[in-house]
C-alpha positions in Angstrom: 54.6 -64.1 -147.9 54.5 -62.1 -144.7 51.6 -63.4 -143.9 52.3 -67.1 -144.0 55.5 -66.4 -141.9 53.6 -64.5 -139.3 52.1 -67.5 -137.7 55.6 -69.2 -137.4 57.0 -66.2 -136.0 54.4 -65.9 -133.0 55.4 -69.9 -132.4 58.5 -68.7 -132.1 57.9 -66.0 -129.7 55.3 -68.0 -127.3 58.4 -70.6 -127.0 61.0 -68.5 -126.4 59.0 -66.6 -123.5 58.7 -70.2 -122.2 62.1 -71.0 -122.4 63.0 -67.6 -120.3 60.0 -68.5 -118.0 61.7 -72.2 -117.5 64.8 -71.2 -116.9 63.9 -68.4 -114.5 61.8 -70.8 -112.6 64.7 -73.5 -112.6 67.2 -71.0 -111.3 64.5 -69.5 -108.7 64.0 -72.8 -107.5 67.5 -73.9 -107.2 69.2 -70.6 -106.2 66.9 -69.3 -103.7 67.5 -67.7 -101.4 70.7 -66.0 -103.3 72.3 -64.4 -100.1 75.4 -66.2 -100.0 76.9 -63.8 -97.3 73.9 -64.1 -94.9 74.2 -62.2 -91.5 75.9 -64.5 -89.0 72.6 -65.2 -86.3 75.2 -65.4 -83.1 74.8 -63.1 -80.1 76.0 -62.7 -76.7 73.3 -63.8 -73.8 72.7 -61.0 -71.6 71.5 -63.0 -68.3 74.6 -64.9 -68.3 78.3 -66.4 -69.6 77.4 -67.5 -73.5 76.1 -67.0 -76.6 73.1 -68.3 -78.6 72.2 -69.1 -82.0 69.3 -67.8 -83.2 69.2 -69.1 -86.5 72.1 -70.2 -88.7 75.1 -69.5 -86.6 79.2 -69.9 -86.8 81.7 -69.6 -84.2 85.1 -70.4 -85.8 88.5 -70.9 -84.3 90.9 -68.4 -85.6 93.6 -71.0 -86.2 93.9 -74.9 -85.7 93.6 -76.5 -82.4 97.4 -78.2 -81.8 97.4 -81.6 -79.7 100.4 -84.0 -79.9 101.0 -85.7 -83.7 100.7 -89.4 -83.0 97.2 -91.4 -83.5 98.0 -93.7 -80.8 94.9 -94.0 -78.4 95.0 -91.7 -75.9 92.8 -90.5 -72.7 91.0 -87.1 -73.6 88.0 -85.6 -72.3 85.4 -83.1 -73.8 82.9 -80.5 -71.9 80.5 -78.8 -73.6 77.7 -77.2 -71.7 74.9 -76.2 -74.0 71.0 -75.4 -74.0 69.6 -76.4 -76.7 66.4 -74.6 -78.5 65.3 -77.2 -80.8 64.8 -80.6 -81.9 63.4 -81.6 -85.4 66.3 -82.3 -87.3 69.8 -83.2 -87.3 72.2 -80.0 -86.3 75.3 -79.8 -86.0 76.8 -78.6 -82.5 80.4 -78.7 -82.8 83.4 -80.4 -84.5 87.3 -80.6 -85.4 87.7 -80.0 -88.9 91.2 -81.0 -90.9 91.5 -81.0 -94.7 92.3 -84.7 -95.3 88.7 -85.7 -92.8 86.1 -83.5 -92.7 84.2 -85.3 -90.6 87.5 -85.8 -88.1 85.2 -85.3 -84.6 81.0 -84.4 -84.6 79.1 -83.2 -81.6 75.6 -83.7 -83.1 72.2 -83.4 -82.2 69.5 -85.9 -83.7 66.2 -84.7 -82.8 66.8 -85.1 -78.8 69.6 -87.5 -78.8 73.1 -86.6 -78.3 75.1 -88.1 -81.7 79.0 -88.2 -81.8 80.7 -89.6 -84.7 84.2 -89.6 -86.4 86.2 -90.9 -89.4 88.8 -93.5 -89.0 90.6 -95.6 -91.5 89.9 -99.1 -91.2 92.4 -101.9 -92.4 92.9 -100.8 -96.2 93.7 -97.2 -95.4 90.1 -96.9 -96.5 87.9 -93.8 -94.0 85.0 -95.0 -92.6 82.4 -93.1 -90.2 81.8 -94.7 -87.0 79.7 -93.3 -84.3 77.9 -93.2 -81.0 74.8 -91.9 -79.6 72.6 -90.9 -76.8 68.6 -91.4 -76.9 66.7 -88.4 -75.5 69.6 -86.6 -74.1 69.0 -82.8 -75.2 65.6 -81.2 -73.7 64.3 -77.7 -75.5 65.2 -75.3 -72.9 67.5 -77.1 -70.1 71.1 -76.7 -69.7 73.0 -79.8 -69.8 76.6 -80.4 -69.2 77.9 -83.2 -71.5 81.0 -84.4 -70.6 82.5 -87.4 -73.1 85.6 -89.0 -71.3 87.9 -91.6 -74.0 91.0 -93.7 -73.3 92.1 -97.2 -74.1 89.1 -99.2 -72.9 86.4 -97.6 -73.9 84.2 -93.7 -73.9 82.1 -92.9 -71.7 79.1 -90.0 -71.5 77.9 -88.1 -69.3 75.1 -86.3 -68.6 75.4 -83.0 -65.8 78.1 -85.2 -63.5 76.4 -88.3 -63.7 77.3 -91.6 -66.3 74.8 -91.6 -68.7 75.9 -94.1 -71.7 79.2 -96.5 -72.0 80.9 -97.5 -75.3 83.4 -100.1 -75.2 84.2 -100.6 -78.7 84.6 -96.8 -79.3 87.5 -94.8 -78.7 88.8 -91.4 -79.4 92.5 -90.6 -80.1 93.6 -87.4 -78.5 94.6 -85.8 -81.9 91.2 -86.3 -82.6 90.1 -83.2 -80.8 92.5 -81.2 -82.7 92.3 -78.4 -86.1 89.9 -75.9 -86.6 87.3 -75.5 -84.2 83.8 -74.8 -86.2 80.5 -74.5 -83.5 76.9 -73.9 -84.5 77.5 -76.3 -87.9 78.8 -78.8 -90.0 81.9 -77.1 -90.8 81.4 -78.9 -94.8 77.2 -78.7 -95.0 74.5 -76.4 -93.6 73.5 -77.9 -90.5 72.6 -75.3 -88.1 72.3 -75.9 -84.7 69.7 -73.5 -82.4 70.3 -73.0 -79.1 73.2 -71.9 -76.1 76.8 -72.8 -75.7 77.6 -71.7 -72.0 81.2 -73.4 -71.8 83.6 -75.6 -73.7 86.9 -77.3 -72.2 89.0 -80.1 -73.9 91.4 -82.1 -72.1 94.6 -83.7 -72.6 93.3 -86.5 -70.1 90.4 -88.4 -68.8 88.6 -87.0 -66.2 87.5 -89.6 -63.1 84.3 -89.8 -62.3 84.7 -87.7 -59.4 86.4 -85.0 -61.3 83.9 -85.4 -63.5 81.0 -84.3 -61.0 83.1 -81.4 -59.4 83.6 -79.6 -62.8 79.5 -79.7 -63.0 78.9 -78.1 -60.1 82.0 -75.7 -61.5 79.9 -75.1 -64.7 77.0 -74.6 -62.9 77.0 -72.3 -59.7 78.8 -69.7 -62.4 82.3 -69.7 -61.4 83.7 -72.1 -64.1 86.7 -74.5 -64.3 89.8 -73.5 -63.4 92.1 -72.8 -66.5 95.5 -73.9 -64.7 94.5 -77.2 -64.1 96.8 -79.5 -65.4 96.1 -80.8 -69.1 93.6 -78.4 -70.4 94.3 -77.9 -74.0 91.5 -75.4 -74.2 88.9 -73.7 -72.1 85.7 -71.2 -73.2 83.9 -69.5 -70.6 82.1 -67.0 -72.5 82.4 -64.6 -70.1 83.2 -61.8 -72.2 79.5 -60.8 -73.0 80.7 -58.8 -75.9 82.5 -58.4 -79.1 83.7 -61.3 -81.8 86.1 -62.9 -79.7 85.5 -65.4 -77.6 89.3 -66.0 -75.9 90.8 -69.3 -74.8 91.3 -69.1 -70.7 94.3 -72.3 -71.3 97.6 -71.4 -72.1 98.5 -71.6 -75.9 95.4 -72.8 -77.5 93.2 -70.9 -80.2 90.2 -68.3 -79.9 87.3 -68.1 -81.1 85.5 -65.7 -83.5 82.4 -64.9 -84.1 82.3 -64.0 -88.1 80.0 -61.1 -89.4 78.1 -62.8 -92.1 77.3 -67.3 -92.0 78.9 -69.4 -94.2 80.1 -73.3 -94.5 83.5 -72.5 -94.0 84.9 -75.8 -95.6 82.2 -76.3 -98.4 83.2 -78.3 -101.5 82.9 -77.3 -104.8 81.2 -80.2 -107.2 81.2 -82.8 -105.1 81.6 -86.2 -106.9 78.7 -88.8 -107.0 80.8 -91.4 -105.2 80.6 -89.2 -102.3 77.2 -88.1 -102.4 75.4 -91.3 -102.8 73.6 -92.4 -99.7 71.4 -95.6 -99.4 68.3 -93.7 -98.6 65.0 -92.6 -99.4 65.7 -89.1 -99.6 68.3 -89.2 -101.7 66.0 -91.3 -104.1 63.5 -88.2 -104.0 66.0 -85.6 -104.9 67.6 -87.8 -108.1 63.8 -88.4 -109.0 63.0 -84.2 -108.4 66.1 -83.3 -110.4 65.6 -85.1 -113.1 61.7 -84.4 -113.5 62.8 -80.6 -112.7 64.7 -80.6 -115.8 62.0 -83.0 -118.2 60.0 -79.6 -118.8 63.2 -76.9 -119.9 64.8 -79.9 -122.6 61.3 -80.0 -124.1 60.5 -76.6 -124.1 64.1 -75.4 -125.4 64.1 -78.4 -127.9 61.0 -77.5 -129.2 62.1 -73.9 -129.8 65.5 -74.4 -131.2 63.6 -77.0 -133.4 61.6 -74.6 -135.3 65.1 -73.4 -137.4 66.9 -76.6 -137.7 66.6 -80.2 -137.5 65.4 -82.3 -134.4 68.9 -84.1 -134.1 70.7 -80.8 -133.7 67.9 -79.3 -131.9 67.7 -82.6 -129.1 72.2 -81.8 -129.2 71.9 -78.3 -128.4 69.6 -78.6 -126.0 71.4 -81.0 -123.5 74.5 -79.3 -124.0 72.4 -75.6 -122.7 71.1 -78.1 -119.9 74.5 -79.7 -118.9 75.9 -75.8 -119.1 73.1 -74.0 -117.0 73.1 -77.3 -114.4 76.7 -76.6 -114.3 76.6 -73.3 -113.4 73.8 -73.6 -110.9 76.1 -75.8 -109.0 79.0 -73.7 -109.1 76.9 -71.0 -107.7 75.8 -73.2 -105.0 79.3 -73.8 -103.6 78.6 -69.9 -102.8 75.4 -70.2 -101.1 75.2 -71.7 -97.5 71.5 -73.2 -98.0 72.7 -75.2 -100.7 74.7 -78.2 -102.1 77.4 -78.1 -104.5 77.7 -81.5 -106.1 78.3 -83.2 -109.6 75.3 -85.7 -109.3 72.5 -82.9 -109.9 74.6 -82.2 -112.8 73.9 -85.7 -114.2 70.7 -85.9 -113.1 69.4 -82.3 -114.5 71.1 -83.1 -117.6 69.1 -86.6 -117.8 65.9 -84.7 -117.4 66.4 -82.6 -120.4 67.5 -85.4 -122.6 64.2 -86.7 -121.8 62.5 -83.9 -122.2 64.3 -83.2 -125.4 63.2 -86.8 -126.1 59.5 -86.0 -125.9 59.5 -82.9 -127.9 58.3 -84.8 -131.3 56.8 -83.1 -133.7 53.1 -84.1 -133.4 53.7 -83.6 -129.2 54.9 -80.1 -130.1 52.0 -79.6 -132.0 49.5 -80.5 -129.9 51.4 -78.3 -127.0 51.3 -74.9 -128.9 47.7 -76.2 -129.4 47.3 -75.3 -126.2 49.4 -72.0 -126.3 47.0 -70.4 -128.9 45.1 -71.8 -132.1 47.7 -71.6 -134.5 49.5 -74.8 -136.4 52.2 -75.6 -137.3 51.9 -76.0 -141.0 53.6 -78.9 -142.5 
């Protein structure tokens, strides 16, 4: 008897080693690297007023940004002199971040173009994303001065002093340029931007096109703005060279803080697949990788659990373990900065081991211990 069993037992054993080896490998690939308190990559510049970010960075306002309440259009202005390090990607350089829109106000970088975006409501209350953008403004290594100056008619950029790009159609409300300052990143994904912030100002006004040029050559010969002038909501010269704070020159307004560790400071937790669908390529790939990621683990695990009971409880059991292990992973994601925390992996993951699950028929499950060793599976 013992010896008839023993066959069956070392089935067993080979599958369950694969399950472990599965599911290592799943949460390997989806939870690594498991920092989630990474050191914050932010230091002060030694040759001169600034800091840099040397990998994934954060400089956070320690408390919101207050401008006036209303959402009429209003002139505002925005200075931001930077030096940026790379350009492959899409980073993230600054933004105004408030609970009910995440995406209020983006400074971005798109490979070398400047991108600026934010969310308004169009006519059903409904939150759109419009935005603006800049071909070939950033290059690796050169300071630039960008200077975005909004009112009733229209936004216009500027590139060190001098008009670079008009918008007519695009307009930025003062309170726009309000809540919690978050620099170096998306302040809801990881988006980290490389490179120099030398100077920020914000405005309560829009600068002419004189005043425009003189604050350039301000930023530039060293010196800096001058705080008192009238309207500045807020005004960074990073001239302290040291330490986490990075204080506000303009009366009132919020400092900054450079955090120990990196983080997404407004990350969501399971995200909902409304939300994260996009009409794109990519996010094509990454349903198509999450569900063949998963294919393997349902037909592994089914397999196993189908050894000791039948295949309809074995094929139930199994995507329940999926949907719970998927579930978890993204949970655990909302903690890591690297990754994503959203609801449609969980559908997707779980899809992969029904159809793995699927697959695991008998004669299949034969024919893959087959390859495991020489044993049967006797009938």
């Amino acid at each position: 008897m013992v010896i008839e069993q023993l066959p069956a037992t070392r089935k067993k054993r080979r599958l369950g080693i694969l399950c472990g080896i599965t599911v290592t490998a799943i949460l390997a690939a989806t939870l690594w690297p498991f920092n989630p308190l990474p050191r914050n990559k932010v230091r002060w510049l030694t040759e001169a007023n600034g800091i840099t970010f040397d990998g994934a960075g954060l400089v956070i306002s320690d408390e919101p940004l207050r401008t006036e309440e209303d959402r009429t259009q209003q002139a505002c202005t925005l200075e931001l002199l930077l030096r940026p390090a790379a350009m492959k990607s899409l980073y993230t350089i600054l933004s105004f971040y408030t609970p009910n829109r995440p995406g209020q106000f983006l400074v971005r970088q798109w490979t070398d173009g400047l991108l600026v975006s934010h969310d308004v409501a169009d006519d059903r209350n409904k939150i759109k994303r419009r935005k603006i953008d800049v071909d070939h403004a950033f290059e690796v290594g050169k300071i630039l001065l960008v200077t975005i100056v909004s009112g009733p008619n229209g936004t216009t950029v500027y590139k060190n002093g001098r008009q670079a790009k008009f918008f007519r159609t695009f307009t930025i409300s003062r309170n726009e340029l309000s809540g919690q300052i978050v620099m170096g990143t998306s302040p809801v994904e990881y988006q980290p931007w490389l490179g120099e912030v030398r100077g920020l100002a914000i405005y309560s006004k829009g600068l002419t096109p004189a005043q425009v040029f003189e604050h350039y050559k301000a930023w530039t010969d060293g010196s800096g703005v001058n705080p008192s002038e009238p309207d500045t909501v807020a005004l960074y010269r990073f001239t302290e060279r040291a330490g986490n704070k990075l204080h506000n020159a303009a009366h009132g307004g919020p400092d900054l803080e450079i955090p120990r560790n990196f983080t997404v400071p407004h990350k969501a937790l399971l995200t909902s697949p409304v939300k994260e669908f996009q009409a794109s390529w990519g996010y094509v790939k990454d349903i198509l990788l999450n569900v063949g990621g998963f294919v393997p683990l349902g037909f592994v695990v089914c397999a196993y659990l189908a050894l000791g009971r039948s295949r309809g409880k074995a094929i139930f059991f199994t995507i329940f373990a999926a949907g719970m292990l998927s579930i978890a992973i993204e949970v655990l994601q909302a903690y890591i900065p690297r990754r994503v925390s959203g609801t449609t992996d969980i559908i997707t993951n779980t899809l992969g081991a029904t159809l793995g699950a699927a697959l695991a028929r008998p004669g299949g499950v034969r024919r893959f211990l087959g390859l495991l060793g020489r044993d049967t599976i006797s009938q």
